[in-house]
KEKE-3310 file (N, C-alpha, C; in steps of 0.2 Angstrom, whole numbers, plus 5000, padded with zeros to 4 digits):
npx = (4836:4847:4844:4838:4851:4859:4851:4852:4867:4867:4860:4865:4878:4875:4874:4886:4892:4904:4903:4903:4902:4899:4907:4898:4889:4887:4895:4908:4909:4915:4925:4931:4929:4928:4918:4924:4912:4905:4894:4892:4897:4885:4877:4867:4862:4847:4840:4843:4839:4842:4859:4871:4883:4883:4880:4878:4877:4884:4890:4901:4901:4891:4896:4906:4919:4918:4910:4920:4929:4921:4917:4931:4933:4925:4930:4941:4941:4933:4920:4904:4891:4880:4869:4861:4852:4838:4831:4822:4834:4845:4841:4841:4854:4858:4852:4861:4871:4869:4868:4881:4885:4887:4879:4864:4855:4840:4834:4820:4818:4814:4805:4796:4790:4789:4792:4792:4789:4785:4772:4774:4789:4803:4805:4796:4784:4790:4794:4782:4773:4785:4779:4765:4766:4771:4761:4750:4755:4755:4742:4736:4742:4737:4725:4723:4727:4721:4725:4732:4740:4753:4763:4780:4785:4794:4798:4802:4798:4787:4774:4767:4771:4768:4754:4748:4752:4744:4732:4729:4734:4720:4721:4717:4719:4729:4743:4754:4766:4763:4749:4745:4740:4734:4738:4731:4718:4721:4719:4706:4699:4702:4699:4683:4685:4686:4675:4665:4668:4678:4692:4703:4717:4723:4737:4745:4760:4772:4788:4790:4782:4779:4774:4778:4777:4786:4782:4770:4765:4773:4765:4752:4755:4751:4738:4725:4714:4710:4711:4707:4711:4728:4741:4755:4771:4778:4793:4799:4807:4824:4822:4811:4822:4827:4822:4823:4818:4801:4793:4787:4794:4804:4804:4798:4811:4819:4814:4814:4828:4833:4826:4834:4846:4844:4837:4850:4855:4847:4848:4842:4844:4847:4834:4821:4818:4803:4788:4774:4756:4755:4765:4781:4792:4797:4805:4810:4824:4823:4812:4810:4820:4822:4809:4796:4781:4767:4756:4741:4725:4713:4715:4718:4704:4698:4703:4698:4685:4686:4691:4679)
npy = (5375:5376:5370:5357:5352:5354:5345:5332:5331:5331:5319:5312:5312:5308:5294:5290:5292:5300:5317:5326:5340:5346:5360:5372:5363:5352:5356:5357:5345:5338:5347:5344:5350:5349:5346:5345:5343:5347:5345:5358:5366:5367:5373:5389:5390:5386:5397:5402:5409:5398:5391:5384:5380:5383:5381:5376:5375:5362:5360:5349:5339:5333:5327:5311:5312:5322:5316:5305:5310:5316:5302:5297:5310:5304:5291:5292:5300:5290:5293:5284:5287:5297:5314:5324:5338:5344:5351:5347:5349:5347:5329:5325:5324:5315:5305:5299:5298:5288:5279:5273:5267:5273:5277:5284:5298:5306:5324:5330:5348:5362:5378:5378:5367:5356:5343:5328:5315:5321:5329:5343:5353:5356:5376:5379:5383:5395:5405:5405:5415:5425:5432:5430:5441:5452:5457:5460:5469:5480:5479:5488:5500:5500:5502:5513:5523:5519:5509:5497:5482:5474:5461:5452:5438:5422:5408:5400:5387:5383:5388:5386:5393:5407:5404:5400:5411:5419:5414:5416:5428:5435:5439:5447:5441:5427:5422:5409:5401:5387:5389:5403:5419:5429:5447:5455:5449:5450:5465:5463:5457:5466:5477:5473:5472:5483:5489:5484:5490:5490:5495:5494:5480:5467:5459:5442:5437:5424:5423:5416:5417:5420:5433:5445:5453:5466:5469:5468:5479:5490:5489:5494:5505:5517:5517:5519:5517:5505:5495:5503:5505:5513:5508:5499:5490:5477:5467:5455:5445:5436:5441:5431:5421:5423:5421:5423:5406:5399:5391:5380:5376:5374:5362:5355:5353:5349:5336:5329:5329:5319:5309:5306:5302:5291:5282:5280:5272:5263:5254:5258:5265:5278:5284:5297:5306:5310:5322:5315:5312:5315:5310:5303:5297:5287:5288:5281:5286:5285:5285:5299:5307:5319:5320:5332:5336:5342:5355:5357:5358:5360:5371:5382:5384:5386:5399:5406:5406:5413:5426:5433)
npz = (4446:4454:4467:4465:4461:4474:4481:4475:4476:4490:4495:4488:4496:4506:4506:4505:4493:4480:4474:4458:4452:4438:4427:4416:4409:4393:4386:4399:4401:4391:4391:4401:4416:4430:4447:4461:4474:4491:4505:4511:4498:4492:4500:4503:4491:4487:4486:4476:4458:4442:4438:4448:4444:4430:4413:4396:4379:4369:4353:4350:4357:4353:4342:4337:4342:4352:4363:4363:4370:4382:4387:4391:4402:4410:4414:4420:4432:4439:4439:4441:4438:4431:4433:4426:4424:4415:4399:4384:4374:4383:4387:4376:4375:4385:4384:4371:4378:4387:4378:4378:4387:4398:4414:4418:4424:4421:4423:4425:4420:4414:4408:4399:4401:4392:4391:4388:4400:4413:4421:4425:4425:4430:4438:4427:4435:4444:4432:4425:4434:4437:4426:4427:4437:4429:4419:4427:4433:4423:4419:4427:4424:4411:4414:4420:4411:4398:4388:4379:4382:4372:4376:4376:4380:4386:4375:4363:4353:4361:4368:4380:4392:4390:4387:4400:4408:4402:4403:4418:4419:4413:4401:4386:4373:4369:4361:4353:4347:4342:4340:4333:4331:4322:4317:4312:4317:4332:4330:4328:4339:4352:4347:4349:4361:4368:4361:4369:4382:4389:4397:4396:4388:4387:4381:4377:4371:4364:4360:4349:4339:4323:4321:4329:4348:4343:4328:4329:4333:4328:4314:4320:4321:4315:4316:4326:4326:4322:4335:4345:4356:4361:4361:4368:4370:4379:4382:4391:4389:4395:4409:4416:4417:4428:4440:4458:4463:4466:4479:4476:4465:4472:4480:4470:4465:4472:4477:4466:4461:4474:4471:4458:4462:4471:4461:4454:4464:4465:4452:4443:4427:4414:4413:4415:4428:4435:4437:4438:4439:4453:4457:4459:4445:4434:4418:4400:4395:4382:4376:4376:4369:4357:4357:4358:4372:4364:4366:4377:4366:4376:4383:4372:4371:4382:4385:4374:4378:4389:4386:4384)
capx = (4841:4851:4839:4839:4860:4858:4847:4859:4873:4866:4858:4872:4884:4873:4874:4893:4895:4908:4901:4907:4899:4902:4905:4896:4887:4889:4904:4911:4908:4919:4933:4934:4929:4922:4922:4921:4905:4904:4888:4893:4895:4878:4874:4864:4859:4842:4834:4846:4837:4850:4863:4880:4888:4884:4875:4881:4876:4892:4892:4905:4897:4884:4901:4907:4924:4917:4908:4923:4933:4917:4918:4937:4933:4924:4931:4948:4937:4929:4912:4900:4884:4877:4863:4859:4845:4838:4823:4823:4842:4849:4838:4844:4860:4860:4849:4866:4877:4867:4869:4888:4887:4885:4873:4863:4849:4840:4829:4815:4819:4813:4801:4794:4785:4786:4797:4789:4789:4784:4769:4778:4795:4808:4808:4791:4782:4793:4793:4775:4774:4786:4777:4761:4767:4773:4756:4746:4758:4757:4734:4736:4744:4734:4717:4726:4729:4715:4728:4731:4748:4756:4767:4780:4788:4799:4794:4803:4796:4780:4771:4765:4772:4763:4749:4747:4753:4739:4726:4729:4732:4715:4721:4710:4721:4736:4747:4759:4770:4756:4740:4746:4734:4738:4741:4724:4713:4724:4716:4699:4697:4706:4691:4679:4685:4684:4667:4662:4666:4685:4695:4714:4718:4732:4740:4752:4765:4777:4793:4794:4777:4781:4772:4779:4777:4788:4780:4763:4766:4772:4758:4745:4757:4748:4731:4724:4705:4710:4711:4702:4716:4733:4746:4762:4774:4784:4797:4801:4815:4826:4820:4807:4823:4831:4819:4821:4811:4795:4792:4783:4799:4811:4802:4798:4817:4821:4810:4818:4833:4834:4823:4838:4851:4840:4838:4855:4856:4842:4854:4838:4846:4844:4828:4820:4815:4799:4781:4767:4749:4757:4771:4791:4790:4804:4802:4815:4827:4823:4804:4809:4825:4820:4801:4792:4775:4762:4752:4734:4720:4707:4718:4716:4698:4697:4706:4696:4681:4685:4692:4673)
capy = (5370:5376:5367:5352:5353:5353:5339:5328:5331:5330:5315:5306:5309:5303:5287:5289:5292:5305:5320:5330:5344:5350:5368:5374:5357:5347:5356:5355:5336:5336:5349:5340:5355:5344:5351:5339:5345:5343:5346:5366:5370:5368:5380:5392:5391:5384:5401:5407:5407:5395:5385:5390:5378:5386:5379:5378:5370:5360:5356:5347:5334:5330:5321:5306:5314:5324:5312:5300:5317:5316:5297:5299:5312:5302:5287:5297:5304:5285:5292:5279:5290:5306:5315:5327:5343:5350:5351:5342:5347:5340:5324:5320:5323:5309:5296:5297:5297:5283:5273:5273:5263:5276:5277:5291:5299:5313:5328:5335:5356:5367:5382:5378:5361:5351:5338:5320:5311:5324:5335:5348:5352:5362:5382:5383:5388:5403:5410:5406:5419:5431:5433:5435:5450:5460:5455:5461:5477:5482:5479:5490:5503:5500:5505:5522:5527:5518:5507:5489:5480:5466:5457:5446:5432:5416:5401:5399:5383:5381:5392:5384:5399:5411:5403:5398:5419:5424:5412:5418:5435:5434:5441:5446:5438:5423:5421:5406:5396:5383:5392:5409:5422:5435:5454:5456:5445:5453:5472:5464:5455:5471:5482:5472:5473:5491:5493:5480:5492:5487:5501:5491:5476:5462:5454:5438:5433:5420:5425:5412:5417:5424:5440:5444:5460:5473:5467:5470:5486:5494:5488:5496:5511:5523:5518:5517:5517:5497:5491:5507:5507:5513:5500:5499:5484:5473:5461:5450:5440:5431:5441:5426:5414:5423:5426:5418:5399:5398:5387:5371:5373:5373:5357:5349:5351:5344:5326:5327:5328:5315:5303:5304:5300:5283:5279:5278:5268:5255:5254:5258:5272:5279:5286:5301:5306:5317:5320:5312:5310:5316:5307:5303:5292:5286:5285:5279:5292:5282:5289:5307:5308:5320:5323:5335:5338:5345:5360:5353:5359:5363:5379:5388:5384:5392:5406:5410:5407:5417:5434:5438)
capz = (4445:4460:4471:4462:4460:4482:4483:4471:4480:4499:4496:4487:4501:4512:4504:4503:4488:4480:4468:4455:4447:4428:4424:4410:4407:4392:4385:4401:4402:4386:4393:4409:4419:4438:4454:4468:4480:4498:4506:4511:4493:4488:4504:4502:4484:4485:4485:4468:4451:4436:4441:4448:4440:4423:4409:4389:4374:4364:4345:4350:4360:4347:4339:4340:4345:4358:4366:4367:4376:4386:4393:4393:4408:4419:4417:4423:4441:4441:4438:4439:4436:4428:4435:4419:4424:4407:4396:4378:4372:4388:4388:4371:4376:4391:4379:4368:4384:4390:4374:4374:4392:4403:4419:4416:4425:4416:4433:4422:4419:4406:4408:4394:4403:4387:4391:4391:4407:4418:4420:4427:4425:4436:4432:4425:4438:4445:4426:4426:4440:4436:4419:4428:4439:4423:4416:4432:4435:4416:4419:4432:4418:4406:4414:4422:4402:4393:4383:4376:4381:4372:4382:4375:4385:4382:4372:4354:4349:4364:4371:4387:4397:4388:4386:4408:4411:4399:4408:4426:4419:4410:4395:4380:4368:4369:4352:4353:4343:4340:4338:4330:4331:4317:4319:4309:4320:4337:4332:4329:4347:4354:4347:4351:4369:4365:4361:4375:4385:4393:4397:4395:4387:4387:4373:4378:4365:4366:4358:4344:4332:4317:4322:4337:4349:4340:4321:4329:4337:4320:4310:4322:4328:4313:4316:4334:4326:4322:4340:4349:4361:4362:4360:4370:4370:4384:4381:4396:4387:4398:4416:4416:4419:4430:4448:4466:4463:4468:4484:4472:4462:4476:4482:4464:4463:4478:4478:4461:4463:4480:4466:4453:4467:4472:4455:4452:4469:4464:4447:4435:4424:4404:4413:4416:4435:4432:4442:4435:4443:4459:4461:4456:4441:4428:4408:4397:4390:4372:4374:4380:4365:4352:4357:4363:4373:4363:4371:4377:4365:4377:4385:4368:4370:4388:4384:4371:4381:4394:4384:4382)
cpx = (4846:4847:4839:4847:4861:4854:4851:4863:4872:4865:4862:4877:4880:4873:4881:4897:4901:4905:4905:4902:4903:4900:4903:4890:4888:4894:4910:4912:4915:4926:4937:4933:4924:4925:4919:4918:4907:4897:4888:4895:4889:4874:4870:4862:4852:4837:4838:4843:4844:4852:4870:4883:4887:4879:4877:4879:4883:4889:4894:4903:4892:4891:4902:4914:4923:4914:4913:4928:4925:4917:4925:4939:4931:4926:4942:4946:4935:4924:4909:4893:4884:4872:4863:4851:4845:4833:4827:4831:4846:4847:4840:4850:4860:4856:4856:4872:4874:4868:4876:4888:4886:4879:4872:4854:4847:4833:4827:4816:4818:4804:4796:4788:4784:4789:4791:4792:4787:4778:4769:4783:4798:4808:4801:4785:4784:4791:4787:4772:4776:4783:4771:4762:4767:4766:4750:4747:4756:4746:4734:4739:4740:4726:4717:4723:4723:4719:4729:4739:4750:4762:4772:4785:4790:4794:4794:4800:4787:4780:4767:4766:4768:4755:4745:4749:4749:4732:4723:4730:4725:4715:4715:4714:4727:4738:4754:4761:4763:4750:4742:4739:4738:4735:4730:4717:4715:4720:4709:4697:4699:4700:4686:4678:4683:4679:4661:4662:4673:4688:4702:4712:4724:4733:4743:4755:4771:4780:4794:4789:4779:4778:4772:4778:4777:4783:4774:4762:4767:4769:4753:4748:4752:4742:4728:4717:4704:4708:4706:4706:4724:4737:4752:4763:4780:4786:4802:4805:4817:4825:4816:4812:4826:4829:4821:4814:4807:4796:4789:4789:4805:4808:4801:4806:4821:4820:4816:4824:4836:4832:4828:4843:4848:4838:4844:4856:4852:4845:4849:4842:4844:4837:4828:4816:4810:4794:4775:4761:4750:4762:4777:4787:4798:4800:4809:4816:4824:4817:4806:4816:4821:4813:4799:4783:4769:4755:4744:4727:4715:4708:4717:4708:4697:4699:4703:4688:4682:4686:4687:4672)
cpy = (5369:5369:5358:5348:5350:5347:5332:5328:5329:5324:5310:5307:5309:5295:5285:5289:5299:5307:5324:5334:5346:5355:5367:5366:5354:5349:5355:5349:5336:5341:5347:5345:5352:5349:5348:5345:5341:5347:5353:5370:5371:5372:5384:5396:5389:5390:5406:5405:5403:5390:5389:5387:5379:5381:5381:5371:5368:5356:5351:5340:5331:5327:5317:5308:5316:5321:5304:5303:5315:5308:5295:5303:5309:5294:5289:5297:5297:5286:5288:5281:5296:5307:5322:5332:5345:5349:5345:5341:5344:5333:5320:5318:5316:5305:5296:5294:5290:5276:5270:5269:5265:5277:5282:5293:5305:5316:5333:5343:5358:5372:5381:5372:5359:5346:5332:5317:5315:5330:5340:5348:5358:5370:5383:5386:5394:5407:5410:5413:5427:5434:5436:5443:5452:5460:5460:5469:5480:5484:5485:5501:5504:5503:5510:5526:5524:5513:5498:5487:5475:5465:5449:5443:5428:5412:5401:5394:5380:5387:5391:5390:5405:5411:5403:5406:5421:5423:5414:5426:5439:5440:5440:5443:5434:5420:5416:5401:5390:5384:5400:5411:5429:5443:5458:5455:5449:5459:5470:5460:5462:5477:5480:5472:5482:5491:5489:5484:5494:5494:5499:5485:5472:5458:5449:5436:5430:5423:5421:5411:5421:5434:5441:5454:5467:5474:5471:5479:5491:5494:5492:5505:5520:5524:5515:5514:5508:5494:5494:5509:5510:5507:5502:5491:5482:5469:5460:5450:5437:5433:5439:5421:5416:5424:5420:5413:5401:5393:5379:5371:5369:5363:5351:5348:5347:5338:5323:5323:5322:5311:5301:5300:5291:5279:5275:5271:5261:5251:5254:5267:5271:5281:5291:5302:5313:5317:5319:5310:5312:5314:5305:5297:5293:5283:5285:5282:5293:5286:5294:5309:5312:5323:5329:5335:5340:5348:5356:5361:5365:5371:5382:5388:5389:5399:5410:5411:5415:5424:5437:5444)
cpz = (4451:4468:4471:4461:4469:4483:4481:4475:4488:4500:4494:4491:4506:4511:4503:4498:4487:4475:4467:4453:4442:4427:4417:4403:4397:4387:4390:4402:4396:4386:4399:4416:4424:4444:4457:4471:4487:4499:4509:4503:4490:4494:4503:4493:4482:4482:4477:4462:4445:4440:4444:4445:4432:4419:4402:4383:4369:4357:4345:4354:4356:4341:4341:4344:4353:4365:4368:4374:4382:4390:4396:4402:4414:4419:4420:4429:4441:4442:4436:4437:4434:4430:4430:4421:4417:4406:4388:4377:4375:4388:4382:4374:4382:4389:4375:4372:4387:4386:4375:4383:4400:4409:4421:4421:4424:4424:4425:4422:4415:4410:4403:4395:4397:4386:4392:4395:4411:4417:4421:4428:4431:4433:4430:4429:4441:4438:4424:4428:4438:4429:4422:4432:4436:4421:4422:4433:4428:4414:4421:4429:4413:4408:4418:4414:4397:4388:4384:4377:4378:4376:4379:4380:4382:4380:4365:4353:4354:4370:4376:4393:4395:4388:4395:4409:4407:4403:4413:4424:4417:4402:4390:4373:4370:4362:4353:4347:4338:4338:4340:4332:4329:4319:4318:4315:4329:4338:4331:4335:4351:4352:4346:4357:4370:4366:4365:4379:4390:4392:4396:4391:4386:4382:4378:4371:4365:4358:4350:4338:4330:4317:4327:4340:4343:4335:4321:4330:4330:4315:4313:4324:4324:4315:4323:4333:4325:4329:4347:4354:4359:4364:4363:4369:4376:4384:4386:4394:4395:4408:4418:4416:4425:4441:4452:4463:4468:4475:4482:4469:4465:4479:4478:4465:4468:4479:4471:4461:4470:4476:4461:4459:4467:4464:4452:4458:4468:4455:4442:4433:4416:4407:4413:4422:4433:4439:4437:4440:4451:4461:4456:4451:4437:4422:4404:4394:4384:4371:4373:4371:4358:4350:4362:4366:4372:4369:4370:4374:4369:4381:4381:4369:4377:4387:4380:4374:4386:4394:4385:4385)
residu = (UNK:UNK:UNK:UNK:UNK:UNK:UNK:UNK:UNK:UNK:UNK:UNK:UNK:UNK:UNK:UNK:UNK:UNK:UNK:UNK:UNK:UNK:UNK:UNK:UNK:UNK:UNK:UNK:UNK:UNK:UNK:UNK:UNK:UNK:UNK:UNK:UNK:UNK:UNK:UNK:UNK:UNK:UNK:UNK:UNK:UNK:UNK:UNK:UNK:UNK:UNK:UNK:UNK:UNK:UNK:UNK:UNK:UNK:UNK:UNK:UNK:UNK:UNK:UNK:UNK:UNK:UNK:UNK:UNK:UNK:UNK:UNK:UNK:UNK:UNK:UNK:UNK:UNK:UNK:UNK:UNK:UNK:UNK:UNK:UNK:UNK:UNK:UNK:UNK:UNK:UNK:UNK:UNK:UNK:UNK:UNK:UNK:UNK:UNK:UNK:UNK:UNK:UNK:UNK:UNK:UNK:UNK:UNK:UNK:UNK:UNK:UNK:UNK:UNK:UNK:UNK:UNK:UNK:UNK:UNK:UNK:UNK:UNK:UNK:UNK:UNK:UNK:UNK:UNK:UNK:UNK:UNK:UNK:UNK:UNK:UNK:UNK:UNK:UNK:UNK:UNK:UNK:UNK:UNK:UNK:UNK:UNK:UNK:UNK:UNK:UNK:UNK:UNK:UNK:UNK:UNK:UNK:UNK:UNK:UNK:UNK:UNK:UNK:UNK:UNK:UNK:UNK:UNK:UNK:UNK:UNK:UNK:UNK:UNK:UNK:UNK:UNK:UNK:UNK:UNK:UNK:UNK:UNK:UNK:UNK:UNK:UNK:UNK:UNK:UNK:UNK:UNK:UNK:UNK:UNK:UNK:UNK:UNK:UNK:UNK:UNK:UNK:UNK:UNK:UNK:UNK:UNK:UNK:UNK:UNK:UNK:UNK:UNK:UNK:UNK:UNK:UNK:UNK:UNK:UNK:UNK:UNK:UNK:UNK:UNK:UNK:UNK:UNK:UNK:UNK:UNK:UNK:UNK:UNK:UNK:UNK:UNK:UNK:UNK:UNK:UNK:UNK:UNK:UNK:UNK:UNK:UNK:UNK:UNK:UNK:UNK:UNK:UNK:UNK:UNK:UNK:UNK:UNK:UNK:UNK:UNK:UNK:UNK:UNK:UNK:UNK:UNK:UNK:UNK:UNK:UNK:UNK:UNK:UNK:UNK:UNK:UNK:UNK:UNK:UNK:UNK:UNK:UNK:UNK:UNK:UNK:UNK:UNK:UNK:UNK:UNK:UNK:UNK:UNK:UNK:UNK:UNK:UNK:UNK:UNK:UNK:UNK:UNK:UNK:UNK:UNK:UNK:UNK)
# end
């Protein structure tokens, strides 16, 4: 986001405009919390994971009270635009902000890449990434000791991350949100890898299946004869949001961000600035409000080809 936060900003005072940024995003919009930007505060934050300017989810802006507090504030500063980074939550938020009159442009981000408008989102490649290394250092562990790791990762409601760090990590099992794969079914691919011949093996598990890491781990901890392996467990959590961006991210966030700026400039807004088919595209809040992305089919079909 920092990346994209610099690009925003450089690009619209090159155009003369004046920016503000909002702490703690859309409760700060609704406490009044701006901080004018010149082109040296967004210095040397391209290579920082997050935002600086914070990041927060408000109750209170999903009112109508809050959202009048919230156009109170920028029609106070003479905001004439919002540029809004975020994944789904925020994307409602800036279709509701855009109903009420406002000129909104929403900059694709979410690790989670299920945002509609955009085939990749800002954020999910690095976590990508850092999810592979634990995956790769954790292999490398596993066929010292002769043991089976699961591995769980982010992804409460999609499992796009889990499922792309299992791919490239070539995991013998991936279990996400969408296409579960139960505790039972987990020990018997896990000793069939076993009697293949596999000296380790790797679980992925996105955080948000009802049988997640721990659950499994204590279901198998008496009997090792189920899976053939010893079972450990690793729970990333939130150290998949937090690493130095990638070089595709810092770059996605960049066009990005420079393409919300002209957006605003060419006066089409209520969109969403994404990358589609190769290139900056806009899709109308109204689409993207409330939807998400469903995970593509044929990944679970690869993945289970390729565990053999």
């Amino acid at each position: 986001m920092n990346a994209a936060i610099r690009a925003v900003t450089r690009s619209a005072l090159d155009q003369g405009m004046t920016v503000h940024g909002v702490r703690q995003g859309w409760q700060g919009l609704v406490d009044g919390h701006f901080r004018q930007l010149n082109a040296r505060d967004v210095g040397g934050i391209i290579q920082v994971g997050g935002t600086f300017l914070g990041s927060a989810r408000s109750a209170e802006f999903r009112e109508e009270s809050g959202r009048s507090k919230a156009l109170r504030n920028l029609a106070q500063r003479g905001i004439d635009g919002v540029v809004v980074i975020g994944g789904n939550g925020s994307q409602t938020g800036s279709y509701m902000l855009s109903q009420l009159g406002v000129h909104v442009v929403g900059v694709a981000s979410t690790i989670d890449n299920d945002l509609i408008g955009s085939d990749v989102t800002i954020g999910c490649d690095t976590a990508i990434n850092v999810t592979l290394e634990a995956i790769d250092h954790l292999r490398t562990t596993g066929s010292s000791h002769n043991r089976a790791f699961l591995v769980e990762t982010m992804g409460r409601d999609c499992g796009y991350l889990a499922m792309m760090a299992g791919l490239a990590g070539g995991a013998e099992v991936i279990s996400t949100p969408e296409f579960e794969v139960s505790a039972i079914e987990i020990a018997e691919r896990l000793h069939a890898a076993y009697e293949r011949g596999k000296t380790h093996a790797i679980v992925v598990i996105a955080e948000g299946v009802k049988e997640n890491a721990a659950k499994i781990l204590a279901y198998f901890e008496d009997d090792k004869e189920r899976t053939g392996f010893e079972l450990r467990a690793t729970t990333l959590g939130h150290v998949v949001r937090g690493a130095p961006p990638s070089a595709f991210d810092r770059i996605l966030a960049t066009r990005l961000g420079v393409a919300a700026v002209k957006a605003l400039s060419d006066g089409e807004t209520g969109v969403l600035v994404g990358w589609q088919r190769n290139e900056v595209t806009r899709t109308p809040l109204a689409d993207i409000a409330g939807r998400t992305r469903p995970m593509d089919t044929e990944l679970v079909e690869l993945a289970r080809i390729l565990a053999k």
